[in-house]
C-alpha positions as CSV (number, residue, x, y, z in Angstrom):
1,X,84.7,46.3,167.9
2,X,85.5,49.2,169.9
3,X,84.4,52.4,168.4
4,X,87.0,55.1,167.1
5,X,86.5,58.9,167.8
6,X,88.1,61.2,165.7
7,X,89.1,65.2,166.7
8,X,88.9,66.4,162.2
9,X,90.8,69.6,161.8
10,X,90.2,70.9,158.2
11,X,93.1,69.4,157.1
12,X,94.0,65.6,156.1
13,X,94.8,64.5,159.5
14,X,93.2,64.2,163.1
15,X,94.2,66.3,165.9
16,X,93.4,62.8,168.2
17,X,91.6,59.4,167.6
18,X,90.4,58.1,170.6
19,X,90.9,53.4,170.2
20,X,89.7,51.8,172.5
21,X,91.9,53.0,175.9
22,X,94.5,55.2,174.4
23,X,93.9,59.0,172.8
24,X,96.8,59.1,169.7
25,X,97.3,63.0,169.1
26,X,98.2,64.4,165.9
27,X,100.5,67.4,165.5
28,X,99.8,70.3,167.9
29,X,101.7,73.6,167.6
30,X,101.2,77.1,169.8
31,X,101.7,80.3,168.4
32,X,103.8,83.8,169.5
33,X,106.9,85.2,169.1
34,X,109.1,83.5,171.7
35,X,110.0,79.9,172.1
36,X,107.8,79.7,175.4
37,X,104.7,80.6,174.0
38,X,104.8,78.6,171.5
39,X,105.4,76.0,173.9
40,X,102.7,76.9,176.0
41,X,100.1,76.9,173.4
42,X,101.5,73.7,171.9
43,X,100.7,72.3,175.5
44,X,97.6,74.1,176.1
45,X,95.8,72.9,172.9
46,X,96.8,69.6,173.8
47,X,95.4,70.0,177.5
48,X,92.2,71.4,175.1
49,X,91.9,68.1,173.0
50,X,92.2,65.6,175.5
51,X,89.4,67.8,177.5
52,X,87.0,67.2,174.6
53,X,87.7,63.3,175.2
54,X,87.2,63.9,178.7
55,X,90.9,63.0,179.3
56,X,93.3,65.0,181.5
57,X,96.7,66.5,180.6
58,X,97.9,64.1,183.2
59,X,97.1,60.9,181.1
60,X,99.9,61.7,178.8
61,X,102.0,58.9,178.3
62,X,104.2,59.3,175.7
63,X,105.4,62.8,173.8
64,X,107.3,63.5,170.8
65,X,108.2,66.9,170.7
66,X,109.2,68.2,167.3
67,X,111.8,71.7,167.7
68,X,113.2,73.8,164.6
69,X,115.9,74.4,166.8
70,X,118.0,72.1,169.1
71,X,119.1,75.6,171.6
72,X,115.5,75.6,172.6
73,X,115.5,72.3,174.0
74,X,116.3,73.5,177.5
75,X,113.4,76.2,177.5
76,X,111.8,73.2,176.5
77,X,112.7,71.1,179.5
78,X,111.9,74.1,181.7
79,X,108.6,74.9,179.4
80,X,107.1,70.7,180.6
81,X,108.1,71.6,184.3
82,X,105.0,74.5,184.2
83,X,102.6,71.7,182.8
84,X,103.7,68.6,184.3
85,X,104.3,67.9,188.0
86,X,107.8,66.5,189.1
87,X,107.9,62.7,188.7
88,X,104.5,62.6,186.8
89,X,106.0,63.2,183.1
90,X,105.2,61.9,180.1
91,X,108.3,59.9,178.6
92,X,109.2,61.6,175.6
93,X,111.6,61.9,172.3
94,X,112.6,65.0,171.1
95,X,113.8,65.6,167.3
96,X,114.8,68.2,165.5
97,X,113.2,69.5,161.9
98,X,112.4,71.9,159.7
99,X,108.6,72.8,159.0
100,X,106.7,73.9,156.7
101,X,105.9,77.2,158.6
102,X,108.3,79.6,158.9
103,X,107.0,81.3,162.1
104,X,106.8,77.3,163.8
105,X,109.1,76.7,166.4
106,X,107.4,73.6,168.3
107,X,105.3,71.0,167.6
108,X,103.7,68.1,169.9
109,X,102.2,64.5,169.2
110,X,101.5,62.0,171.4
111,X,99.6,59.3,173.1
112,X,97.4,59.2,176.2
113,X,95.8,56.5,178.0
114,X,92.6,56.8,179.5
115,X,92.3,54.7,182.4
């Protein structure tokens, strides 16, 4: 059996588990006051735990992007053209939902694969 690496938080989920090939990230938000740094940061901590699997940004397969606010999504769009290069995105799904904290904006899971 292949062994499973877990990234805890302090909470009662994972930020990743690392199976086998593939890195499954748990929810990842960015704080600020705009929509773009949330954004950023959402992205950034993601960049951050794939790092501490020794995966790049760039293995991203598949994102679901979570936004409070369906008139962000084109600062979205724009927001994944500063982290991803042209051609080389992840596919992705994008919802929209209400969280728990008020001040949230954005929030990112998804999978990687590491090969």
């Amino acid at each position: 059996m292949t062994s499973i690496v877990r990234t805890t938080t302090p909470y009662s989920y994972s930020a990743a588990v690392r199976a086998a090939d593939y890195v499954f990230l748990g929810l990842h938000r960015g704080f600020g006051d705009t929509f773009d740094e949330q954004l950023d940061g959402a992205l950034g901590g993601v960049r951050e735990t794939l790092a501490g699997h020794d995966v790049p940004l760039e293995a991203l397969v598949s994102v679901h992007v979570w936004l409070r606010d369906i008139d962000d999504l084109p600062a979205m769009e724009h927001g994944f053209t500063r982290h991803f290069h042209e051609g080389e995105f992840p596919a992705r799904m994008t919802s929209t939902t209400a969280f728990i904290d008020d001040d949230c904006m954005v929030m990112i899971d998804g999978v990687a694969y590491t090969r």
